[in-house]
N, C-alpha and C positions, 0 to 999 in steps of 0.2 A: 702353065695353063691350069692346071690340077689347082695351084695355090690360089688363083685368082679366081677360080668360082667359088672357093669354099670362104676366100676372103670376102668375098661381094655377095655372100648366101643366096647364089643360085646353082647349086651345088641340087639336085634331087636324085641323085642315085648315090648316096656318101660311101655304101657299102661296095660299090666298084673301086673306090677311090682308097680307103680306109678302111682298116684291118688286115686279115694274113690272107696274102695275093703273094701264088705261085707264081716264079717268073722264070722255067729255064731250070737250071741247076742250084738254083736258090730262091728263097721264103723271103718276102717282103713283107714287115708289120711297117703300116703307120699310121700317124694318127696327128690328127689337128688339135692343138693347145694352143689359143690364145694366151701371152701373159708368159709361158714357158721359159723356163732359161737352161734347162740340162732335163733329159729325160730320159730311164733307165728302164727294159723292160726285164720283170721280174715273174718265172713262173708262180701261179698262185697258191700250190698244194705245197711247193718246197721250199717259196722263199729265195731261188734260185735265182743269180741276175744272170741273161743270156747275150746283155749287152747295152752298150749308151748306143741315141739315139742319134742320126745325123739332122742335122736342121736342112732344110731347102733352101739357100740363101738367108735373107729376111724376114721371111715368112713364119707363118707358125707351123704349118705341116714340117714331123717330125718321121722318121724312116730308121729302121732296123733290118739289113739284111743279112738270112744266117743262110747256112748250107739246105741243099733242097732237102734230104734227109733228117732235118730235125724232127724230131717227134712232138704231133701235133700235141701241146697242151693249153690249159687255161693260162692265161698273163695277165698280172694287173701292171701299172705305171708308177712308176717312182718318180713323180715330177718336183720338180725343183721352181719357186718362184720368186721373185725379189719380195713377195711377205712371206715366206716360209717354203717348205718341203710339205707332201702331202703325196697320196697315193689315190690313186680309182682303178677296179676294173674295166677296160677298154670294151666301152658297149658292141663294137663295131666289129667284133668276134661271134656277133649274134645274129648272126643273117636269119639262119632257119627260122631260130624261133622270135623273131621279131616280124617275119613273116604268116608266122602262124595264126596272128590274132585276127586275121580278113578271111581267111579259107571258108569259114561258113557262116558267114557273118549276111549273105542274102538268103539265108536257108529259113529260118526262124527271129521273127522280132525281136525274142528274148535274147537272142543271139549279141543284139544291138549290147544290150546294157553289161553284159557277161564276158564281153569282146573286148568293146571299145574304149573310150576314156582311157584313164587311168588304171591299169589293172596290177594290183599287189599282186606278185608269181614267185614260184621259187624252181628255179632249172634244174634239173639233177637226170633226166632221162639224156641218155649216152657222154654225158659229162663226168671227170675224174674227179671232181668238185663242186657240188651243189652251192646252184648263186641267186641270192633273192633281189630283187627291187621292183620296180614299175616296170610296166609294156606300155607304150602311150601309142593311141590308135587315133586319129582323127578322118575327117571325110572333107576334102576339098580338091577336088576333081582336077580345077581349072588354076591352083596355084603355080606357079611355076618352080620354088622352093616353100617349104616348111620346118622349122625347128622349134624345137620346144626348149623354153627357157624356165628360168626361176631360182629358186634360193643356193641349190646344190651348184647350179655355173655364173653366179651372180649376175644373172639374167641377160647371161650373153646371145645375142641373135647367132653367132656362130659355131658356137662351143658343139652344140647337139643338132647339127642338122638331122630329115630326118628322111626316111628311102621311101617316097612313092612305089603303089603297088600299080598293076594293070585296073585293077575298082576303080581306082581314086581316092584312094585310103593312104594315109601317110603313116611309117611307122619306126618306131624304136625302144627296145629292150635298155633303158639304163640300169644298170644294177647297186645295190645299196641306197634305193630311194625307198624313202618310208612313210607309212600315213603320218599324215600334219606337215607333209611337204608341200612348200605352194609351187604352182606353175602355171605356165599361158603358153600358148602357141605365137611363134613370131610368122608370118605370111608373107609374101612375095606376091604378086598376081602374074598374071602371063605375059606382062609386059617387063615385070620386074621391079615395080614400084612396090614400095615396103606398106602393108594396111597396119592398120591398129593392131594392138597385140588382143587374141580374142582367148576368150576362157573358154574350156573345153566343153564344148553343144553336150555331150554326157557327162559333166563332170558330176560328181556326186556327191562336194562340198564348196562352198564357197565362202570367197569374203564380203565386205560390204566395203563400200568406199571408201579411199580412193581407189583401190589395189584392184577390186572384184576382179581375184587371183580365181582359181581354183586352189583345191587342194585335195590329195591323195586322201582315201580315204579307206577302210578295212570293213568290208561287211560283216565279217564272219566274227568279229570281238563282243559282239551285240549277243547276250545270249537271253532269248525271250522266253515269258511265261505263262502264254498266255495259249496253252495247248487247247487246257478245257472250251475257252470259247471258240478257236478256231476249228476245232473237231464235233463242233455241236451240228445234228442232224436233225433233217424231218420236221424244219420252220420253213415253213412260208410265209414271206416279207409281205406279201398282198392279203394275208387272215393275222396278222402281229400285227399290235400296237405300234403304231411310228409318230412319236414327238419330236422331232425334230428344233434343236436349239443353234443357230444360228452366230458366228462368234469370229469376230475380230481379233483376232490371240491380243494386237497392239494398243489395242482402248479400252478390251474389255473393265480391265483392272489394272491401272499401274501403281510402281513405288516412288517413291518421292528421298530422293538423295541428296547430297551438298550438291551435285552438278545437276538436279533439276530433277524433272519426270521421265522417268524410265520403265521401257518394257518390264514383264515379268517373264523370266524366264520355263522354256518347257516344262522344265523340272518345280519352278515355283506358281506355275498353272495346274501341276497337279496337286498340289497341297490347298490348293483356291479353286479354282476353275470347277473341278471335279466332285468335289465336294458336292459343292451349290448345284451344280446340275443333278445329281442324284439325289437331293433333299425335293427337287422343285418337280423330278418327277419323269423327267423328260428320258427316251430311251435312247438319242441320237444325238452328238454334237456333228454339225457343220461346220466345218473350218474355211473361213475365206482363203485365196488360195495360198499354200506355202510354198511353192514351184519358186524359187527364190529370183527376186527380181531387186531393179535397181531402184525404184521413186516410190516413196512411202505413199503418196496422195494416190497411186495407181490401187493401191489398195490390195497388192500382187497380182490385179488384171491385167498386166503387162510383164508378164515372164520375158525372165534370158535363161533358166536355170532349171530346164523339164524334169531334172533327175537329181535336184539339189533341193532338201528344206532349208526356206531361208535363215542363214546363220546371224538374225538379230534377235532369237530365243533362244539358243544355244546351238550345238554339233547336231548330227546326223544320228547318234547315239541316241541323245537327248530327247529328240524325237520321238527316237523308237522306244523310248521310256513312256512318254507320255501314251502315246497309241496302246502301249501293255498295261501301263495302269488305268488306263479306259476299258479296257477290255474285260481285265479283272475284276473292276466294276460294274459291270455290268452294260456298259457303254459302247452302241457303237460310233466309229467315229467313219464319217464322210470329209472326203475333200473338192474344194473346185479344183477342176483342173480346166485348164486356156488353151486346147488344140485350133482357137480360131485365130488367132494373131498375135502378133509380138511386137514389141517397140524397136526402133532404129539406132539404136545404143552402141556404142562403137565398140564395145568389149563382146557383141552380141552377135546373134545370127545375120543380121541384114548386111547381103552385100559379102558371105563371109571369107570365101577367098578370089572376091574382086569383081564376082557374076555372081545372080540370081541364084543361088544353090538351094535355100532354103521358100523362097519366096516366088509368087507368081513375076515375074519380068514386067510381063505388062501392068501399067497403073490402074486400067480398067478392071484388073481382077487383082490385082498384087497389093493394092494399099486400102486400107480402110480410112475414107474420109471422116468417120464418126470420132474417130477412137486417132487418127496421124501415126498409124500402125500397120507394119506390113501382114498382107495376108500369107500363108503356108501355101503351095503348090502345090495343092491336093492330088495330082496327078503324077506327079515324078513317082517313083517306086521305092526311092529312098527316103523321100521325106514321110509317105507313108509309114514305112516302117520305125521311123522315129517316132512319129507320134503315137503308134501300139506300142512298140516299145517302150514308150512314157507310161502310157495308163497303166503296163502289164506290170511297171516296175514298181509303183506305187502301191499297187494291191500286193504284189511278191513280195520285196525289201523290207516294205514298211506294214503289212497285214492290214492296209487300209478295206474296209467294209464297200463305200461305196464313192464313185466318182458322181460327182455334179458336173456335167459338160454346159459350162458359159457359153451365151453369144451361139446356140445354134442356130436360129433363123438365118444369123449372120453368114453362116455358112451354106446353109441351104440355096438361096437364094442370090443368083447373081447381081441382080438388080436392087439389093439391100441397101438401102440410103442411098440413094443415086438416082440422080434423075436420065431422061431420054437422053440417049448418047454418051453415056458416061460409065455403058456396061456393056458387054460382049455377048450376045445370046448363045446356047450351045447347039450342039450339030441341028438339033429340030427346031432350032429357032425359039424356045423359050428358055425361064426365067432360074429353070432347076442346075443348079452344079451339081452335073452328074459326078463328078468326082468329089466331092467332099462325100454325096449320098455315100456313093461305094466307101468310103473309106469309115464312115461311119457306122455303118453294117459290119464292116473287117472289126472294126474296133468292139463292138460288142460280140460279137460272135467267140474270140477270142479271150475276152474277158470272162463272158459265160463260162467259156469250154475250158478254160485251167482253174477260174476260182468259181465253182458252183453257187459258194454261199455269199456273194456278192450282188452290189449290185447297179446299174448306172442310171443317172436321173437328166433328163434332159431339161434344159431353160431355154424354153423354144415357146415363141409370145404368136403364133401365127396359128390358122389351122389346117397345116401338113398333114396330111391323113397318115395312120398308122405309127404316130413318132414310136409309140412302147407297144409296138406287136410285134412279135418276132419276125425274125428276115424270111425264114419258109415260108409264112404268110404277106411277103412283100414289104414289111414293115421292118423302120430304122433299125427295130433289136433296141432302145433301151424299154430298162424295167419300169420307170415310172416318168411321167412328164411332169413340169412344177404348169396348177390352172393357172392361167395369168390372165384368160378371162374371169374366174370367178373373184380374182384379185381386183382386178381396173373395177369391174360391176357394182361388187359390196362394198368398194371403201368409197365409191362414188355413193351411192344411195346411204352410209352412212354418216358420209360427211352432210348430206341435206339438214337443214332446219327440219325438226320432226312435222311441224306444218307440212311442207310440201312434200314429204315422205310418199303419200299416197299417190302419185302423179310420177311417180319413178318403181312400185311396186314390183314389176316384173325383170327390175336389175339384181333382185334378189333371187328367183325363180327360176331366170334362163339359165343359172346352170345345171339345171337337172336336165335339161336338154339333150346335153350332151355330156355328162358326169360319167360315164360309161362307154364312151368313145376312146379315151385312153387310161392307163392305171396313173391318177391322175392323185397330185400334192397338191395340196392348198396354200400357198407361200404369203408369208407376210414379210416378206425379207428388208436386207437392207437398200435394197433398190427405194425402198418405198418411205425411208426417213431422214433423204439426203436432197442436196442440190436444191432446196426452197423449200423442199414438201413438207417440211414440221417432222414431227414426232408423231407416231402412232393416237397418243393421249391429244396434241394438239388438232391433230386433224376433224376433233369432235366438235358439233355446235352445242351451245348453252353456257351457264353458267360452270362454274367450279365440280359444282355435284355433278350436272349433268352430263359435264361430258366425261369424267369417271366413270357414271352409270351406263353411258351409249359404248364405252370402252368395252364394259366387264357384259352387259347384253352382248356385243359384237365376236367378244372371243369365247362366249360361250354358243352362240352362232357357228361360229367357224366349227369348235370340237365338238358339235352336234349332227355338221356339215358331211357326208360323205368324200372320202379324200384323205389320207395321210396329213398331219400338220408339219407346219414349217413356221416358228418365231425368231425374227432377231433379235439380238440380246437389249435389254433395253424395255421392250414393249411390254413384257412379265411384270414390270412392276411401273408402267405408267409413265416413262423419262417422259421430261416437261423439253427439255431441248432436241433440237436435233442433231444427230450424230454426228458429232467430231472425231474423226481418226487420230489427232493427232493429243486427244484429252481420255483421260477414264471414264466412263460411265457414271450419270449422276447419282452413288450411293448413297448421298445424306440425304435424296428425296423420304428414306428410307424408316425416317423418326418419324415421319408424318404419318396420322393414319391413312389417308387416302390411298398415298402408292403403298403400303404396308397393305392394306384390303385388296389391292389391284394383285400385287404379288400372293396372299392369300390365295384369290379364287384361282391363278393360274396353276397355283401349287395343286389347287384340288380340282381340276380341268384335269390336270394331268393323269392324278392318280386315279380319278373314274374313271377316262376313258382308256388306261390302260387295264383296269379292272374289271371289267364289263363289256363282254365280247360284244354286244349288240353294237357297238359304238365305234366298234373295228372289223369283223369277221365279214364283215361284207361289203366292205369298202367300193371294190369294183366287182360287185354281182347287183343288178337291179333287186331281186327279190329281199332284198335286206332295206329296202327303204319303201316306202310310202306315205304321200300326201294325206294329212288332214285335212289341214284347211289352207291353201295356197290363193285366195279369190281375196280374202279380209282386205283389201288395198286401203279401203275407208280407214278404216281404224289400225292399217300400219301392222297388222298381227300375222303370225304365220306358226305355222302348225305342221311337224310331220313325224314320224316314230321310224326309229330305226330298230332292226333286227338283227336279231343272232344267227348264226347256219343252220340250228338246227330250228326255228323263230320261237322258241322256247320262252326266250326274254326277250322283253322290248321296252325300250328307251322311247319316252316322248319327249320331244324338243321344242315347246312351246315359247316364241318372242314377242314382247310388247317391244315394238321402237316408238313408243310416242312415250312424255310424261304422266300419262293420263291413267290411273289407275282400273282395274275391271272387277267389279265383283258380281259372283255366279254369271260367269261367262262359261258357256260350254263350248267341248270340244268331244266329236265322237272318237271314242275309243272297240279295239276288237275286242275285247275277253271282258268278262265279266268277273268280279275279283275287287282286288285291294291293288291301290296303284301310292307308293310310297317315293316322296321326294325326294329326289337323289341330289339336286343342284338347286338354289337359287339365287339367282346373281344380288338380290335387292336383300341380303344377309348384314347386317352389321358386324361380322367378321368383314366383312369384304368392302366395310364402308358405305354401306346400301343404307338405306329406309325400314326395315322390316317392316314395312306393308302388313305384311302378311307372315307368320310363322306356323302356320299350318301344316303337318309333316305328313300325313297322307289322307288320302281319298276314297271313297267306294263307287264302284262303278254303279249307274241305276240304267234302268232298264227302259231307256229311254233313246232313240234311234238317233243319232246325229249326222253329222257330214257322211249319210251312205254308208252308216256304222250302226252295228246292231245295240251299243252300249254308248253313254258319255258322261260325261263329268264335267260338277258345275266348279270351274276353278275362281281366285281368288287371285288374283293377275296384278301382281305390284308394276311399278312402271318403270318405263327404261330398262326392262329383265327380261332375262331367260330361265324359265323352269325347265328340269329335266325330272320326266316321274318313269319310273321303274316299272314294269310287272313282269312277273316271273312265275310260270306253269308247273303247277307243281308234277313232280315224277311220279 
């Protein structure tokens, strides 16, 4: 009977079954070898044989019985096979500590990533002989067996079954497994039907097709450098500069080999990548997500892999090179991360030992029709805790800066893409998932409370009140929301023919509205240059010039704009196509002047508004901004100066969106003084017109928009001026 569950892997208790079982006046070892043909057990500290093994019939279950008084030691196996002889220590001598990895494993999130998966251990506490290998811990409740297979049992479903806890945690100590070993979990469900083989929900390496094995992995070989910037104190992310560069590690830049167009690897984006982003100015890379997933086209919005960077730019290592040479740099780096849903992948979470474990059950809440992806069961207690245990490990492991949470409305909201009757209301009858809120809250609260200098950013397209106010105040708890009103508004009213510009005026306006409702990013992302929408340069009206000039006016706009910026790659210097994931970025635009000026003013967009606090220091305080002239709709013009904290200096941010040039056009100014030109877009560096090269101005004494002072300016077309003054001490 014994033989026949462990041949048929529904075997879940292996450790009643297998290993040393007192019986009476004598010690039973045994142990199951598929394949076995003689098997010898051999003490491990002396080399000592204590005996051959009896076979069970036909089977592979293999039995040693010595006297009851042998002295308990370690033993490994001297097996014999028709390809050779070969030894392993008998995992199944490890009860204790193969139970050890679940004991406090509901105590703390972190507990999840430090527990489970795969864990490299070395046994030596009340052992004659210290024994290293893997602990493999998995969570499938409702399986009815589990074993973990791969390269060391030549991916036998029965070789390693594995001992169900009371959790629902499956577990086993194999010894002599080491990082760069692959393996997968073999399943059973409770009927006893065999599932896909699925890779380990924490695994912390993987591979890519076909195998997307796991693989063991060593955290601790990693030895980082990046002290100075992690131990840096006394910034606040909401009064600092945040440029924000936007970047598809797999298009940004590829190489071209005998077998075609290929990635560049972590390690060859830091020699490239890193570079260009600190020439151009920028303080932040955004990473789309690297949560390692199976279909390129998903763009990694479709994770299997919460605690794995995907291994189509190198190892885990590799990674944590890049993030340290970012760092050292002066860079911080952000990632997406996808706590909204996941694809149905058979190697993956859906369905994963045969029930709902990871997923809502019901399809009214469980699957997202936008996206043909299951949704997370925001409510169970353990899939909570995976998903903190995700974000917390990405900031720990990897010293990532800050998470971008995708797809939050999605979550928010029961009734998200779905029409009447295609959604489940909750206890009060409306539209809010209390349970993703709550878990949303847990998620930043926790991320605050262990990494202070971090930070999380919500992409959340709806108006949710409080998304980035802290939870004591009733709010989500993230640090920053991405506008996605001020996003739809101004790329609408800039895509207009400048004709009808004035007749859309207040698409520009409305978001000072509400610009201080949350700590709020300005995004030009990659949402917005895919799926028909063109390319940032394409979405401009007019000729060749013109829509350059509507380009470099619009993102001098933007960095004039109260809000954090956010660019995806591409838009810096003008891409004429739109984004292909599966090509590099158009660099030979790059001879031309046009994108060569485009790329210019972004370089120097950057570097002002990281130089010049007015520009930043009051991003989300109202007192750092104020209207000039907001009414100009006729002539398309708009007018307002930003401030410093202490309003010392001030930044004027003056737009022509029409062609039409303006000379001695006034704009009232507060100080009387000298106001010096810090930006203007219509610069023949930047490909412009130079209209105008006029470098500063004097105030006269002459009262304008409600302003005791102004100035007659000199208003080239399709631009944005930025003029300076600054108080002397």
């Amino acid at each position: 009977m014994q033989s026949v569950e462990l041949q048929q892997r529904l075997c879940a208790e292996p450790f009643s079954l297998l290993g040393v079982h007192k019986a009476g006046l004598f010690t039973r070892i045994r142990a199951w070898l598929p394949g076995a043909l003689e098997v010898n057990v051999v003490t491990l500290d002396t080399n000592e044989i204590l005996g051959r093994m009896r076979r069970e019939g036909n089977s592979a279950l293999f039995e040693l019985e010595l006297v009851a008084d042998w002295p308990a030691c370690l033993y490994k196996l001297d097996i014999l096979t028709s390809n050779g002889r070969y030894e392993r220590i008998d995992p199944y001598q490890f009860q204790q500590q193969a139970y050890h990895a679940v004991h406090f494993v509901d105590q703390d999130p972190q507990n999840l990533y430090q527990q489970l998966g795969a864990q490299l251990i070395s046994l030596d506490e009340g052992l004659s002989t210290p024994v290293s290998g893997t602990r493999f811990a998995v969570y499938a409740p409702n399986a009815r067996a589990v074993s973990v297979i791969g390269d060391f049992n030549w991916w036998d479903e029965s070789a390693h079954p594995m001992q169900k806890t009371s959790l629902g945690y499956w577990v086993l100590f194999v010894p002599g497994l080491k990082a760069g070993q692959r393996y997968k979990y073999a399943l059973k469900d409770s009927h006893g039907n065999a599932l896909p083989h699925k890779a380990d929900p924490i695994g912390f390496q993987a591979e890519q097709y076909p195998s997307h094995a796991s693989v063991i992995y060593n955290h601790q070989e990693y030895q980082w450098q990046d002290s100075a910037w992690r131990q840096r104190e006394g910034e606040n992310p909401y009064q600092r500069p945040m440029s924000i560069y936007e970047v598809h590690l797999g298009s940004w830049r590829r190489k071209f080999t005998e077998q075609g167009s290929e990635y560049l690897s972590y390690r060859e984006l830091v020699k490239t990548l890193l570079p260009y982003v600190k020439d151009m100015g920028y303080t932040h890379l955004e990473i789309l997500p690297v949560s390692e997933y199976p279909f390129d086209g998903s763009w990694g919005y479709q994770p299997v892999g919460l605690f794995a960077p995907t291994s189509r730019f190198g190892d885990p290592d590799d990674f944590k090179y890049f993030v340290d040479q970012c760092h050292q740099s002066g860079l911080g780096v952000i990632i997406d991360w996808v706590p909204a849903h996941f694809p149905e992948d058979g190697h993956g979470l859906a369905r994963f030992d045969g029930t709902h474990v990871y997923e809502y059950a019901d399809p009214r809440k469980g699957w997202h029709p936008d996206w043909n992806s299951c949704i997370y069961d925001f409510g169970k207690d353990e899939v909570r805790q995976f998903l903190v245990a995700s974000a917390l490990y990405w900031l720990d492991k990897f010293h990532i800066d800050g998470l971008r949470v995708d797809a939050v409305a999605s979550m928010l909201y029961l009734d998200y893409s779905r029409n009447e009757g295609e959604w489940i209301p909750n206890v009060d009858g409306g539209n809010h998932n209390y349970e993703a809120i709550s878990l949303l809250r847990w998620m930043n609260q926790e991320a605050y409370r262990r990494f202070p200098n971090i930070m999380t950013i919500a992409e959340e397209s709806t108006s949710f009140a409080k998304v980035s106010r802290p939870v004591y105040e009733d709010g989500l708890g993230f640090g920053f929301k991405w506008n996605m009103g001020w996003m739809h508004d101004s790329l609408h009213y800039i895509a207009k023919d400048p004709a009808y510009r004035s007749y859309h005026h207040n698409e520009l306006t409305f978001s000072m509205v509400y610009a201080y409702d949350e700590n709020f990013i300005l995004p030009l992302s990659h949402d917005e240059v895919v799926h028909g929408k063109g390319s940032l340069l394409r979405k401009m009206p007019g000729d060749e010039w013109q829509q350059a000039a509507n380009l470099r006016c619009y993102a001098a706009f933007m960095f004039g704009h109260p809000g954090k910026k956010l660019n995806f790659m591409g838009n810096e210097f003008g891409q004429s196509a739109e984004w292909n994931h599966d090509a590099s970025l158009q660099w030979h635009l790059l001879e031309y002047d046009k994108h060569k000026g485009i790329q210019t003013l972004y370089r120097s967009l950057n570097h002002i508004y990281c130089r010049y606090p007015a520009l930043y220091e009051c991003d989300h305080q109202n007192h750092g901004f104020e209207w000039i002239d907001h009414h100009n709709a006729e002539q398309s013009i708009l007018a307002f100066v930003r401030k410093s904290a202490d309003a010392r200096q001030k930044v004027y941010v003056i737009c022509n969106f029409t062609p039409v040039p303006r000379s001695e056009f006034r704009i009232g100014v507060l100080d009387k003084g000298q106001y010096q030109v810090l930006l203007n877009t219509d610069e023949s560096q930047y490909w412009g017109s130079d209209f105008t090269q006029q470098k500063q101005y004097q105030a006269e004494e002459q009262a304008w928009h409600d302003k005791p002072y102004s100035l007659a300016l000199e208003l080239p077309p399709l631009a944005t001026l930025y003029l300076i003054y600054e108080q002397d001490s």
